[in-house]
C-alpha positions as CSV (number, residue, x, y, z in Angstrom):
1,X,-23.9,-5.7,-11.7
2,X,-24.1,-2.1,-10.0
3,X,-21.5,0.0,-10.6
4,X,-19.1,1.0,-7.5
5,X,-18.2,4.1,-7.5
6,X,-15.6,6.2,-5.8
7,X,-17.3,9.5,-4.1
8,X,-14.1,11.1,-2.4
9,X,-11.6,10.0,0.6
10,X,-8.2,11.5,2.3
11,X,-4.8,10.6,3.6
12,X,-3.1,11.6,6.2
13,X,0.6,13.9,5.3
14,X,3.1,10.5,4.3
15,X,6.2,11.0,6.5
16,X,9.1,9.2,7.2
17,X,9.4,6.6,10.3
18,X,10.3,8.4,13.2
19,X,9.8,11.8,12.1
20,X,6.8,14.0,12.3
21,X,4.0,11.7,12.7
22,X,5.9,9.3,15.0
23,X,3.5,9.8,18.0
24,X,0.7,8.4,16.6
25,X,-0.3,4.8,16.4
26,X,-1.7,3.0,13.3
27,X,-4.9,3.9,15.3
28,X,-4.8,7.1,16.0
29,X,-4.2,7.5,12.4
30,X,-6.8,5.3,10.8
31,X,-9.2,7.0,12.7
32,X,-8.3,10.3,11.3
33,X,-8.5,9.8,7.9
34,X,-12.0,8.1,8.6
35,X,-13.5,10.6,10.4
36,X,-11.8,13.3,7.5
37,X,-13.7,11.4,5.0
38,X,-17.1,11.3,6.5
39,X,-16.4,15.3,7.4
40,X,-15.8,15.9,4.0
41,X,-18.1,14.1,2.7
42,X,-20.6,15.5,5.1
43,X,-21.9,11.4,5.6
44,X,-24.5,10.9,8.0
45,X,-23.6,8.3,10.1
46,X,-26.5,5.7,8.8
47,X,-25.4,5.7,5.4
48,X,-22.0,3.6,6.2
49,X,-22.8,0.4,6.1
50,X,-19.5,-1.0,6.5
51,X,-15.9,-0.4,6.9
52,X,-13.0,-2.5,5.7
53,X,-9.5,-1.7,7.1
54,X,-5.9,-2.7,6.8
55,X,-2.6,-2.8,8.7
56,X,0.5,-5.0,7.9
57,X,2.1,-4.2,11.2
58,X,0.2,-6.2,12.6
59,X,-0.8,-5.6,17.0
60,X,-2.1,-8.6,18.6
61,X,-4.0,-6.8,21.1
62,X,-6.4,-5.3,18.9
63,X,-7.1,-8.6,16.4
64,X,-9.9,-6.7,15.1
65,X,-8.9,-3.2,14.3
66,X,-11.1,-2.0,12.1
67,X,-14.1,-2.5,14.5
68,X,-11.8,-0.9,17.2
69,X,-11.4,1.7,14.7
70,X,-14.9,2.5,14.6
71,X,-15.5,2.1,18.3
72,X,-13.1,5.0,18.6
73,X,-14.4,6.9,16.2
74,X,-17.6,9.4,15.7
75,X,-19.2,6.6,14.1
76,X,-22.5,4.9,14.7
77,X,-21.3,1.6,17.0
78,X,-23.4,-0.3,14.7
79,X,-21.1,0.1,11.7
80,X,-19.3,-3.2,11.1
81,X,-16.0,-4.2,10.1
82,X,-13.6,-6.4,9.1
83,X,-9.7,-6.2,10.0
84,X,-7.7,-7.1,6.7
85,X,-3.5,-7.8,6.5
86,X,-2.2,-8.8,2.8
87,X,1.2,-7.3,2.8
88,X,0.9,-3.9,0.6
89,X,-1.9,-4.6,-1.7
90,X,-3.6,-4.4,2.3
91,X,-5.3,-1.4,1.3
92,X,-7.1,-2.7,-1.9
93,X,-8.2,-6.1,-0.6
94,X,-10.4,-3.9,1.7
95,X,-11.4,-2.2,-1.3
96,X,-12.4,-5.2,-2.9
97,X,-14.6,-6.0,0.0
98,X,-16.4,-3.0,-0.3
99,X,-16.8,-3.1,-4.1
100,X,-17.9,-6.9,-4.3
101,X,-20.5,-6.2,-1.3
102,X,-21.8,-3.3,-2.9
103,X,-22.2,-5.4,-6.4
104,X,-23.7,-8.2,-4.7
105,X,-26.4,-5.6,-3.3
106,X,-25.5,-6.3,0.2
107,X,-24.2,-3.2,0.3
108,X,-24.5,0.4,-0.8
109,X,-22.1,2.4,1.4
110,X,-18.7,1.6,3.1
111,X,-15.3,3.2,3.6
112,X,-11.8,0.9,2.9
113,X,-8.3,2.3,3.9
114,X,-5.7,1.5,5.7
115,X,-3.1,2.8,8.2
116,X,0.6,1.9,9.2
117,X,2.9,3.1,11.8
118,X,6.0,1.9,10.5
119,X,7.2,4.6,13.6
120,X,5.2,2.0,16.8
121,X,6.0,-1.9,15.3
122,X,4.6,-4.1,17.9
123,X,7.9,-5.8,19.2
124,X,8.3,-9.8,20.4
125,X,10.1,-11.7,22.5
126,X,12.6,-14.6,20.5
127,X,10.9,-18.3,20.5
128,X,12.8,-19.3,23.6
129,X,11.2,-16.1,25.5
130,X,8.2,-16.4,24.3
131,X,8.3,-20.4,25.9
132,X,9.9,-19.5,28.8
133,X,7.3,-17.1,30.3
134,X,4.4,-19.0,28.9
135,X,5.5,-22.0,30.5
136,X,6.0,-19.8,33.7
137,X,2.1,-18.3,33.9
138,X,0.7,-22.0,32.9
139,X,2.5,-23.4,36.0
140,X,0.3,-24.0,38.8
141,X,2.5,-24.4,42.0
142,X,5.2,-22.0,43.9
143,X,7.3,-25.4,43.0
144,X,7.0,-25.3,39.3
145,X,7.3,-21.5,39.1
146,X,10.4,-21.8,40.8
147,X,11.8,-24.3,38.5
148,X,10.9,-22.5,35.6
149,X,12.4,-19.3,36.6
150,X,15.7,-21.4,37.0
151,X,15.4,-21.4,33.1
152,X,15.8,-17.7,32.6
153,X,18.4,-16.0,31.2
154,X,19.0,-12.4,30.6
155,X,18.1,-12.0,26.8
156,X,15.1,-13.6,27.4
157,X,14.5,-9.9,28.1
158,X,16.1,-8.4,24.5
159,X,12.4,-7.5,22.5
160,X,12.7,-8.6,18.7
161,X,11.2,-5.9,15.8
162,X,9.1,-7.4,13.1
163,X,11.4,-9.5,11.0
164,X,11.9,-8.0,7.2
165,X,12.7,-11.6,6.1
166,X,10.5,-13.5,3.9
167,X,9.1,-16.3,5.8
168,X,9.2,-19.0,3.1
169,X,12.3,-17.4,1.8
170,X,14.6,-16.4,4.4
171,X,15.4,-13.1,2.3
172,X,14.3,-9.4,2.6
173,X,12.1,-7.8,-0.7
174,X,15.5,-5.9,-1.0
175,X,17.4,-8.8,-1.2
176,X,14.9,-10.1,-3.6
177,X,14.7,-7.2,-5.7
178,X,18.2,-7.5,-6.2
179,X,17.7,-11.0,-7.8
180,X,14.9,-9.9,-9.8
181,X,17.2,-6.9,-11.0
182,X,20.0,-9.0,-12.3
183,X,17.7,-11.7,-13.4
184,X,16.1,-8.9,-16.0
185,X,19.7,-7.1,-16.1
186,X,18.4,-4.0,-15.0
187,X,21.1,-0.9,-14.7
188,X,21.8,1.0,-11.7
189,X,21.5,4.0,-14.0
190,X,17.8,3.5,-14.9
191,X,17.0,2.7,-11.5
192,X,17.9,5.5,-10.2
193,X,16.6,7.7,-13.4
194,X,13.1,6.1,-12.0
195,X,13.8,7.6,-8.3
196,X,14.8,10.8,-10.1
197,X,11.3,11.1,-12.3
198,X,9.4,10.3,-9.1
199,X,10.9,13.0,-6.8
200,X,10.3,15.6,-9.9
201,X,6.8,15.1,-10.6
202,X,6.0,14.4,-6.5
203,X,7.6,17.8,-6.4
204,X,5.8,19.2,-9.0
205,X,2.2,18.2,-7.9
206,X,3.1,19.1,-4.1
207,X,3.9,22.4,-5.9
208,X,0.5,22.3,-7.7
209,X,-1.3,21.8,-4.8
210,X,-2.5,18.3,-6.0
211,X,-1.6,16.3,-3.0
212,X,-2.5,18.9,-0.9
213,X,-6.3,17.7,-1.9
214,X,-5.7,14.4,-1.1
215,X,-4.4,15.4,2.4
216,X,-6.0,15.7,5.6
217,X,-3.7,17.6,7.9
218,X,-2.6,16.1,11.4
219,X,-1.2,17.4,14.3
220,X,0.0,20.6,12.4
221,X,1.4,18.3,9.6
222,X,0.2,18.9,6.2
223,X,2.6,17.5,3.4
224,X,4.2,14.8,2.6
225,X,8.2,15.0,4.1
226,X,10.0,12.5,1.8
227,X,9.9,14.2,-1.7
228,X,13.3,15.3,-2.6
229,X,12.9,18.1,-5.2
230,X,16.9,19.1,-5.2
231,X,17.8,15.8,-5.7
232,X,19.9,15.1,-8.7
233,X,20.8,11.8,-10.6
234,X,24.6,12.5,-9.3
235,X,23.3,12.6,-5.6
236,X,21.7,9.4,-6.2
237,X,24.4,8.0,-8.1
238,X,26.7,8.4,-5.2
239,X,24.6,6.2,-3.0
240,X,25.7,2.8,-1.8
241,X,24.2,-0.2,-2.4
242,X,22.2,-1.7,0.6
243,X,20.8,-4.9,0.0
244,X,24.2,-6.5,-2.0
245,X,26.9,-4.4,-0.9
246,X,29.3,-6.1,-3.4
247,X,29.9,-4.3,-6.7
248,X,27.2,-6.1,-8.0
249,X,24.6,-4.6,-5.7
250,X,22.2,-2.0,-7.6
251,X,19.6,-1.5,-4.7
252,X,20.5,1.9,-2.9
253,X,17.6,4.1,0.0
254,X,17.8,6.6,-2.8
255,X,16.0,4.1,-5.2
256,X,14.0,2.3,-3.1
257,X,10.9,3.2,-0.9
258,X,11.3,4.6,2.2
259,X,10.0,3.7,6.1
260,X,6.7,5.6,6.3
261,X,4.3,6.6,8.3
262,X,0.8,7.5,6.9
263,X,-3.2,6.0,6.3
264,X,-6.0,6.6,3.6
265,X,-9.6,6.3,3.4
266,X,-12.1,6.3,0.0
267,X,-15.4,5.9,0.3
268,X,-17.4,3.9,-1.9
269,X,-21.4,3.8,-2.7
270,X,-23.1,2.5,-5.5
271,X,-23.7,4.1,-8.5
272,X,-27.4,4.7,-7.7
273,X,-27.1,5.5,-4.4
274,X,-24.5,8.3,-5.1
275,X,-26.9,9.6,-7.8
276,X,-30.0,9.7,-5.9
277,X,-28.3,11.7,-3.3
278,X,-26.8,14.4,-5.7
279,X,-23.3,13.1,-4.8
280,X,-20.3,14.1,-7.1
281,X,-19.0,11.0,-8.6
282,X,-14.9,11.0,-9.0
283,X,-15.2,7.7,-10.5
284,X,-15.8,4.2,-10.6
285,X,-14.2,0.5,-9.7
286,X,-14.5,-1.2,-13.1
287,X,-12.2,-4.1,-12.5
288,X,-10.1,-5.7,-9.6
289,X,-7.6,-8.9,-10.1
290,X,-5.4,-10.5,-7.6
291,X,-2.4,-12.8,-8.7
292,X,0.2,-14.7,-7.3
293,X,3.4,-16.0,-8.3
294,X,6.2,-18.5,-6.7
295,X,8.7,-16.3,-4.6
296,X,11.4,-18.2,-6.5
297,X,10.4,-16.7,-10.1
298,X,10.8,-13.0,-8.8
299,X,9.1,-12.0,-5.5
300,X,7.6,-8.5,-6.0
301,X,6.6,-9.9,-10.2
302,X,3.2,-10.9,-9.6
303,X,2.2,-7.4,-11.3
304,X,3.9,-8.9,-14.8
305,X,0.7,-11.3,-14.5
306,X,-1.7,-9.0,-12.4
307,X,-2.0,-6.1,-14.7
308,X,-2.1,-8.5,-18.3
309,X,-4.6,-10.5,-17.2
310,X,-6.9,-7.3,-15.8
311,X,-6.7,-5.7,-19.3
312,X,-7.1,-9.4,-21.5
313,X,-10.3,-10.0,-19.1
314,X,-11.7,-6.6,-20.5
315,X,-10.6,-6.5,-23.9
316,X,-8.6,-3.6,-23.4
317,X,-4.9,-2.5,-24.5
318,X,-2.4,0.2,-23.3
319,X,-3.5,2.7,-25.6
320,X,-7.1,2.4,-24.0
321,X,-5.2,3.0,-20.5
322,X,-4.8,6.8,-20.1
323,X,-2.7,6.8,-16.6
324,X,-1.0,3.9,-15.1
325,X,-0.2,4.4,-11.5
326,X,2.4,1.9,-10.4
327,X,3.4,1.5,-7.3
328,X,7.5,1.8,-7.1
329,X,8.2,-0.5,-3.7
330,X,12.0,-0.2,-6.0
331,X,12.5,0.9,-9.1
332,X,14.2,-1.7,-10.2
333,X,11.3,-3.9,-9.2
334,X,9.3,-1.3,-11.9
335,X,11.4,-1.7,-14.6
336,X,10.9,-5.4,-14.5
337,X,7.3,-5.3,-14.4
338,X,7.5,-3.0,-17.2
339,X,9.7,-5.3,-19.4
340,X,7.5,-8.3,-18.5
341,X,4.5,-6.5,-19.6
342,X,6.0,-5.3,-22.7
343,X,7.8,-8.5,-23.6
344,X,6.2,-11.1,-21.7
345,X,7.9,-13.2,-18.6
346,X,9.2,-16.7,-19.5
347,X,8.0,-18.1,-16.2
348,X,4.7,-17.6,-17.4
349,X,4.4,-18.2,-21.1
350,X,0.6,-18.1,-21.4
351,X,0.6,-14.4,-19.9
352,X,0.0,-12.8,-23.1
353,X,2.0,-9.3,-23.1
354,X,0.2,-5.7,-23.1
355,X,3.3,-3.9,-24.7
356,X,5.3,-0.9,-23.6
357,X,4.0,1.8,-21.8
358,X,4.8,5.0,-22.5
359,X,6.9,7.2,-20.0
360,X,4.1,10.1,-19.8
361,X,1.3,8.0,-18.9
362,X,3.3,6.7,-15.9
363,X,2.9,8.4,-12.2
364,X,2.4,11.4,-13.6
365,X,2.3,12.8,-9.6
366,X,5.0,11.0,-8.0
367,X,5.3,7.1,-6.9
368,X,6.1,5.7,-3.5
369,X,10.2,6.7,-3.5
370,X,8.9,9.9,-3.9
371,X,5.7,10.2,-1.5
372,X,6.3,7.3,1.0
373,X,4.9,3.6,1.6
374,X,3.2,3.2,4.5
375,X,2.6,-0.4,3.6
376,X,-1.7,-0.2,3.7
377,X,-2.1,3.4,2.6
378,X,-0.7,3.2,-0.4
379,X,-3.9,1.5,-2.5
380,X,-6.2,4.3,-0.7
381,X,-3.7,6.9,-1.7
382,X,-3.6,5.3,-5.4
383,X,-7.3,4.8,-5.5
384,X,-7.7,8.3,-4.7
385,X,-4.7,9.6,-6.8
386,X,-6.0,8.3,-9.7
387,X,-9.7,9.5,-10.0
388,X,-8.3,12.7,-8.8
389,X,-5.5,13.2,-11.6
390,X,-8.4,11.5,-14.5
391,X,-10.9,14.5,-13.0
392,X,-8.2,17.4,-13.4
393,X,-7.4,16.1,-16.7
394,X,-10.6,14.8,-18.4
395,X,-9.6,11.7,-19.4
396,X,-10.9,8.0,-18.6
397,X,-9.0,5.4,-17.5
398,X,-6.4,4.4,-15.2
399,X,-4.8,1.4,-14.3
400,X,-3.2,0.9,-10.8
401,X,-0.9,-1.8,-10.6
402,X,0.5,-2.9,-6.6
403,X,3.1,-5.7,-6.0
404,X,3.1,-7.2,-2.3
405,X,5.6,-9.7,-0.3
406,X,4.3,-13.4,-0.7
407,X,5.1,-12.8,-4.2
408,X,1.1,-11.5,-4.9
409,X,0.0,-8.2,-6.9
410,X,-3.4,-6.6,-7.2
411,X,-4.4,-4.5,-10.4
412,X,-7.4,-2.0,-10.8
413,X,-9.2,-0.2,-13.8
414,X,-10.6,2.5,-12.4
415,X,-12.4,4.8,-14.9
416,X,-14.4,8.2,-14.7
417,X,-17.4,8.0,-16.8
């Protein structure tokens, strides 16, 4: 099959929810980082093909938002799209669609991304609301209207936000994450030792000027706002625990993922396409797998089977891997994908393990406690993170590994040459 390869991309700056890019609407910022990426790029219009988009917060009155993306944008109004929502692996589903579109030959340009305003949720009305007034537009008479306002009562009026629960669960991915933690018996100590390393190395490359490439500035905003380079395990160790405030509770805001505001865009073209046009190549798609797992065996573990069987499919081992970039949603919900890759996971006994991974091979720039989670921005920003940090380097291969609520995962090899 062709190959897909990755030609460039952007982000916007990764804040936190309700801070400095509160104004903007999942919209307002999925358009930027598209029309960043065809400026940098220098794309002319007709070479897009397609774009594939993503939001988890999700707006009923735009159903299709990538096509109202590109109706807002520069683009040519006869780019198509398709609108995608799968929890946090959002952002590389789209770039799955791109990739096997482009392989199949049916394409040989699009752009994938996604955007989240974690800042502007869409808010509801409760069940009973909800009935109430559509029960009062469907009547037809001054009669039945009348009746039906008799029904109301005041907190029919009280909007709902966007419910953090599990819907076939009940519980919150914090809550769940604390089950997971003491299922694998995972110390508060190395959880927030995780936070800690992601913070130093986010630091370090915002220092570098490494996310500053990935970065497409906005409304006078041009860095990420959540990494904590002064942070110290003691600061974190004084946290509370937030998700099981007993004594057993492990989960704290310093070791888990923050609220953020942010989107991403990467571009991809086929390999011939990008050579016949002289393009720089950053890299290429080598290899995407989905997996899920019952929410009852550990919610956010559907990695512990994503990023085995994406390496067993290839033939390929850790020590092929050069970079891992794992997303941290928590970092205790790391730790247990680690041990379940190094060990293998009881709830799965034919998931053959890969073995341990070494420290310095993991986010060498900084993981999502450390640079934000907008919930579909993060596979753009790992997409592009990773061809970007093989490039400065020189090495080969990296392996991205995303979990996502609904207890699914995605995992990419993504290689340079």
């Amino acid at each position: 099959m062709t190959r897909v390869a990755i030609i460039g991309g952007c982000r916007t700056p990764f804040t936190k929810a309700g801070t400095k890019l509160a104004r903007y609407s999942f919209l307002d910022l999925g358009k930027h980082v598209v029309e960043g990426t065809v400026k940098r790029l220098e794309l002319a219009g007709d070479e897009i093909d397609e774009v594939a988009f993503s939001t988890v917060l999700l707006d009923p009155r735009t159903p299709n938002a990538a096509r109202e993306l590109v109706l807002r944008s520069s683009l040519p109004q006869t780019v198509g799209a398709h609108f995608i929502s799968n929890n946090c692996i959002s952002g590389l589903v789209a770039a799955n669609i791109i990739s096997e579109g482009i392989q199949s030959g049916r394409l040989q340009c699009g752009l994938a991304g996604g955007s989240e305003s974690m800042s502007q949720p869409t808010l509801t009305f409760q069940k009973k609301a909800e009935l109430f007034f559509l029960q009062l537009f469907s009547a037809r008479t001054m009669g039945a209207r009348l009746s039906q306002l008799a029904k109301f009562r005041p907190g029919f009026l009280l909007p709902q936000p966007p419910s953090p629960k599990e819907p076939s669960t009940g519980k919150t991915m914090g809550q769940h994450c604390e089950m997971m933690a003491k299922d694998f018996s995972v110390a508060r100590e190395a959880q927030d030792k995780i936070a800690f390393t992601s913070h130093q190395n986010g630091a370090k490359a915002q220092r570098e000027g490494y996310l500053a490439q990935e970065i497409e500035p906005i409304g006078g905003v041009d860095q990420d706002n959540i990494i904590r380079e002064s942070t110290t395990l003691e600061k974190l160790a004084s946290l509370r625990p937030v998700f099981d405030r007993s004594e057993a509770g492990t989960l704290t805001a310093g070791n888990s993922s923050a609220l953020t505001d942010g989107a991403s865009a990467v571009c991809l073209m086929s390999e011939e396409k990008a050579k016949a046009s002289g393009r720089k190549i950053l890299g290429y798609i080598d290899g995407i797998e989905f997996t899920a797992v019952d929410p009852n065996h550990g919610l956010l573990m559907a990695p512990g089977t994503a990023v085995p069987k994406l390496l067993h499919k290839r033939g390929l081992g850790v020590s092929d891997i050069d970079l891992f970039e794992i997303h941290e949603a928590f970092a205790a919900q790391v730790i247990c994908n680690r041990m379940a890759w190094e060990n293998g996971w009881n709830k799965y006994p034919d998931m053959k393990p890969i073995g341990a991974i070494p420290e310095e091979k993991i986010n060498v720039n900084g993981g999502s406690i450390a640079l934000g989670h907008p919930f579909a921005a993060t596979g753009g920003r790992l997409l592009l993170a990773s061809v970007n940090e093989l490039q400065r380097s020189g090495k080969d291969k990296a392996v991205i590994s995303v979990c996502a609520a609904g207890a699914m995962a995605a995992a990419v090899l993504v290689s340079r040459t």
